[in-house]
VEXDREN-2710 file (C-alpha; in Angstrom, 1 decimal):
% VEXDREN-2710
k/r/px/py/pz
1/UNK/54.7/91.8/42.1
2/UNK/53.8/88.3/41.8
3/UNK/54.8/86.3/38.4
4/UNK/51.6/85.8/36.4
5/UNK/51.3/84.5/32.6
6/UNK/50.5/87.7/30.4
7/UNK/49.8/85.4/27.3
8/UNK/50.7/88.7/25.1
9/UNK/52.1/87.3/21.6
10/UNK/52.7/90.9/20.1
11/UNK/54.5/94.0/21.6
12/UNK/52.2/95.8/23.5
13/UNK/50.9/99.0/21.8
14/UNK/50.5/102.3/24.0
15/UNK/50.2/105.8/23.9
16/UNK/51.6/108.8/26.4
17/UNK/49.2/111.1/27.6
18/UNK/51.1/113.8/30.1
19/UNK/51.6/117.6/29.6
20/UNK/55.1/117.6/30.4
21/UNK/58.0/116.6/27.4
22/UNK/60.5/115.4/30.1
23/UNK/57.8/113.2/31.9
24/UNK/56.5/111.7/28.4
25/UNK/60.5/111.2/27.6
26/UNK/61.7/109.4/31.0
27/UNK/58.1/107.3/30.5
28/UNK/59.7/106.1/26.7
29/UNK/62.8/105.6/27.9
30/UNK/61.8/103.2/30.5
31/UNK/59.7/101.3/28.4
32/UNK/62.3/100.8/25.5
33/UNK/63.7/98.4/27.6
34/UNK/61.5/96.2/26.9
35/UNK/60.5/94.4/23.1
36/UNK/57.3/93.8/24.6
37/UNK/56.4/97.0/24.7
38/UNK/55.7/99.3/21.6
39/UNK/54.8/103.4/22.2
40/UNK/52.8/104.3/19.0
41/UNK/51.4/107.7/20.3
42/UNK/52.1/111.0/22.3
43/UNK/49.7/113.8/23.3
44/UNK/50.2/116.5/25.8
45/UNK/46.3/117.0/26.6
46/UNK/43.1/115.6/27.1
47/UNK/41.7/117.0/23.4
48/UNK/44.8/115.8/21.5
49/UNK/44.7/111.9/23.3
50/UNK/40.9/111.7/22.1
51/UNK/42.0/112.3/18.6
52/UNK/45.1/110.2/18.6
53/UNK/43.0/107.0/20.5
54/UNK/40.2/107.1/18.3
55/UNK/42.3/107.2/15.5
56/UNK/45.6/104.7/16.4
57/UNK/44.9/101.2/17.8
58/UNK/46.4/101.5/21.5
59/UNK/46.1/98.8/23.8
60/UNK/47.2/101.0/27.0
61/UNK/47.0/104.5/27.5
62/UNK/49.0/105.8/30.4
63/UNK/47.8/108.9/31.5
64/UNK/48.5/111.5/34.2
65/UNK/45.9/112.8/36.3
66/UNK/47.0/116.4/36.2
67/UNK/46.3/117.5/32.2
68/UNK/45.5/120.5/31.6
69/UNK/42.1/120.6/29.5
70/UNK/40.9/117.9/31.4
71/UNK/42.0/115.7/34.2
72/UNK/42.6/112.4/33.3
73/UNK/40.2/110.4/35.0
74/UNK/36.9/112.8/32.7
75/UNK/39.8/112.1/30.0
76/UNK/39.1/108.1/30.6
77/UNK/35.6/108.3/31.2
78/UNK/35.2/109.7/27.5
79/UNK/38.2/106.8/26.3
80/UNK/35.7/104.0/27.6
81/UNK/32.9/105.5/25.8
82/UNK/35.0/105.8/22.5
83/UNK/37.6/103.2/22.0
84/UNK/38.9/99.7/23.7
85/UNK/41.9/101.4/25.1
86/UNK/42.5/100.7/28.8
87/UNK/43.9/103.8/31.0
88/UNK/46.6/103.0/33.4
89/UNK/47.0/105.9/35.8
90/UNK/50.5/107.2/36.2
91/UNK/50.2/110.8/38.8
92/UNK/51.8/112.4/41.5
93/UNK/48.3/113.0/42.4
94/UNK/48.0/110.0/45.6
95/UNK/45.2/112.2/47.5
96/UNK/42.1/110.0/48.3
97/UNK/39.5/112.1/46.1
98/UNK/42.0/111.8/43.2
99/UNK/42.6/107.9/43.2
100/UNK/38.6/107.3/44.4
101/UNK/37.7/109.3/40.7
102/UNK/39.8/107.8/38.7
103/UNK/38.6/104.5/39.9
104/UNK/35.4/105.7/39.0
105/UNK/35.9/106.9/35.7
106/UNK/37.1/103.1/35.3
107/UNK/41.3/103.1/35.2
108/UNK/42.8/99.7/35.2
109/UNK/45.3/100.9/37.6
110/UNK/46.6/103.6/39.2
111/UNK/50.6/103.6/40.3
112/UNK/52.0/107.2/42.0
113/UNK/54.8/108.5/39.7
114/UNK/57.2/108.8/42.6
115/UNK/57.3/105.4/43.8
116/UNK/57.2/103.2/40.5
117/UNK/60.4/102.2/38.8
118/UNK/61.1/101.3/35.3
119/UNK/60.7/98.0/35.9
120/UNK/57.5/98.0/37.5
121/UNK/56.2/100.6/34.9
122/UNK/57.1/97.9/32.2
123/UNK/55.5/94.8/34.4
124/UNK/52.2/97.0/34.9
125/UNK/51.7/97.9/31.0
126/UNK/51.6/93.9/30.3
127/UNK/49.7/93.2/33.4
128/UNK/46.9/96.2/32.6
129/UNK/46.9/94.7/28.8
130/UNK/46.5/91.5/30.1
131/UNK/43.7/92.1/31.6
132/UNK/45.1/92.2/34.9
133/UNK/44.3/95.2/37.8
134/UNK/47.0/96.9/38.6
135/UNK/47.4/99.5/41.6
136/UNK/50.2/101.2/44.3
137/UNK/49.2/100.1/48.1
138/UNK/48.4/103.2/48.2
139/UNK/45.3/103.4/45.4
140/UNK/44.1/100.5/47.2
141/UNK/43.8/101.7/50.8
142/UNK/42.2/104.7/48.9
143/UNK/39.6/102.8/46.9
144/UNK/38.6/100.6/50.2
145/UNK/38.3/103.7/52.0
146/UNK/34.8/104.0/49.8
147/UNK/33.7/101.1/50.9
148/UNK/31.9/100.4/54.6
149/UNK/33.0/97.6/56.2
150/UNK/34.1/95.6/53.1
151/UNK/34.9/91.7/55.4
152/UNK/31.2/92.1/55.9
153/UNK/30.0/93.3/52.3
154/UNK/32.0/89.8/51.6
155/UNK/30.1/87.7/54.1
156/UNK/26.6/89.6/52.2
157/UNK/27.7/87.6/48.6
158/UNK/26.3/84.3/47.7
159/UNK/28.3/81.1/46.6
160/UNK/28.1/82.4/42.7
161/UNK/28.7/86.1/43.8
162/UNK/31.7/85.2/45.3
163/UNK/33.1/82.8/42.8
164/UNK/32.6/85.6/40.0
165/UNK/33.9/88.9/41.9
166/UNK/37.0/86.3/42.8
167/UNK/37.6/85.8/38.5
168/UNK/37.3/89.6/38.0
169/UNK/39.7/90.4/40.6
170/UNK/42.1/87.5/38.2
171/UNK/41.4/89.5/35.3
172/UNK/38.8/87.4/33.8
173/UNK/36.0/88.9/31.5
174/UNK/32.3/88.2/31.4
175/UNK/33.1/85.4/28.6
176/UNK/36.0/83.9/30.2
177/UNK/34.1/83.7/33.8
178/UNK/30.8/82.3/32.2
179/UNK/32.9/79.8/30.4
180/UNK/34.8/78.4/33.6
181/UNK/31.6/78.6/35.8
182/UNK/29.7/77.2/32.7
183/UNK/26.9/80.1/33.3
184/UNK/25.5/82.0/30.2
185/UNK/27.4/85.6/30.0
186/UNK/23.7/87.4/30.6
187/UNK/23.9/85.4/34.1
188/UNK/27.4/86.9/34.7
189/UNK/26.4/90.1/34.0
190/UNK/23.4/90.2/36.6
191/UNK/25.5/88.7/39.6
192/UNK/28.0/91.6/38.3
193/UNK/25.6/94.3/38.7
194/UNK/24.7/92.7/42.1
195/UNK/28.6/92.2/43.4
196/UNK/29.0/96.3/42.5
197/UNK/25.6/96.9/44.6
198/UNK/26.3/95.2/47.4
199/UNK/30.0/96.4/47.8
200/UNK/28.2/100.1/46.9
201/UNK/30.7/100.9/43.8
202/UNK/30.2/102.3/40.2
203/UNK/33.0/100.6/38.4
204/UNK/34.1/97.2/38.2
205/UNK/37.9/98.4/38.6
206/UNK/36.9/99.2/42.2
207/UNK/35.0/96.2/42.9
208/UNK/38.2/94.6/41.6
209/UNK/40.4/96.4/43.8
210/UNK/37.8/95.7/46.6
211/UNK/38.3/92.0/46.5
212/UNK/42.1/92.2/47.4
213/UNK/41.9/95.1/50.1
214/UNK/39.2/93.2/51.4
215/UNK/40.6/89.7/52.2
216/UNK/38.8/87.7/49.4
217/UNK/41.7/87.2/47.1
218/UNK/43.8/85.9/50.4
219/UNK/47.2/85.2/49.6
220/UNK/46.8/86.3/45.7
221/UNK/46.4/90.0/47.3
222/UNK/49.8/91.2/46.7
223/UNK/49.9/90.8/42.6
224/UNK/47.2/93.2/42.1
225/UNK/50.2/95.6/43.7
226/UNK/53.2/96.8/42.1
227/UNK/54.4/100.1/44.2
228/UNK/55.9/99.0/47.5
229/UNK/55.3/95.5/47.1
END
């Protein structure tokens, strides 16, 4: 993973959403090795996590795909209607259909439980609160499987269109991209809507994760990856 500035001043606050005790216990352990990260909340299922997010400020959420009420990307479909948290995927689950949902539902990443290490667990939790996207090489060939000839969906963008889908694939928001392109955060949101359009996606995770599968980001493509990078 590439070095990037996280400008996070207070620990990181996050909550573990997985059915299994040992799984949510190896997650803690690896993230107390870090001050700059702070678990403040365990559930074991879909109905419990709702309760606990809407209740205790969380920053991140990491969630397996696999619960057993509900899978976890319907779990973070209902988080984004409900609360500010974002949901970093952490599954065994690496099967297209999988990854390509949980993109959908709107995940800020998505890393395979068998292929990310402590550290990179830890370096993704800042990234993901930062603002940042965060996904395996393996999410990504995944999510620009959904797309159709994505180097000529990037040719189809204007000027503008390109500048902006470049600052959400950086982690910028509409506020932070209308203030560097000095554009008014209405006019960021239309050439949003026509960047998702164009590249035929829902969510503006995916777009993001288009833009570095795609060749946009060129050589800034390997920081939105942490497994196998």
């Amino acid at each position: 993973m590439g070095t990037r500035d996280r400008h996070i001043d207070n620990p990181v606050r996050v909550a573990l959403v997985d059915d299994h005790p040992l799984m949510r216990e190896a997650i803690r352990v690896a993230l107390a090795g870090s001050t700059r990260v702070a678990v403040v909340g365990e559930a074991s299922c879909a109905r419990d996590a709702l309760g606990l997010l809407q209740s205790v400020a969380v920053d991140v959420a990491i969630v397996d795909y696999g619960l057993p009420d509900l899978n976890g990307a319907r779990l973070t479909a209902k988080l984004r209607e409900s609360t500010s948290t974002r949901v970093l995927m952490f599954s065994c689950h690496s099967a297209r259909p999988y990854v390509r949902e949980a993109v959908r539902s709107g995940v800020a990443g998505y890393l395979s439980k068998a292929d990310t290490d402590a550290q990179s667990l830890v370096e993704a939790v800042l990234d993901v609160a930062a603002g940042h996207p965060v996904f395996s090489e393996e999410a990504l060939v995944s999510v620009a499987s959904c797309v159709r000839d994505p180097l000529n969906r990037v040719d189809q963008m204007t000027v503008r269109e390109t500048e902006v889908w470049r600052l959400m694939a950086r982690g910028l928001n509409n506020k932070q991209i209308a203030e560097r392109l000095f554009i008014t955060e209405r006019t960021v949101k239309f050439h949003v809507s026509h960047i998702l359009s164009k590249i035929d996606v829902s969510s503006r995770s995916a777009a993001v994760a288009c833009a570095y599968t795609s060749g946009l980001m060129g050589q800034e493509a390997d920081c939105v990856s942490v497994s196998g990078s």
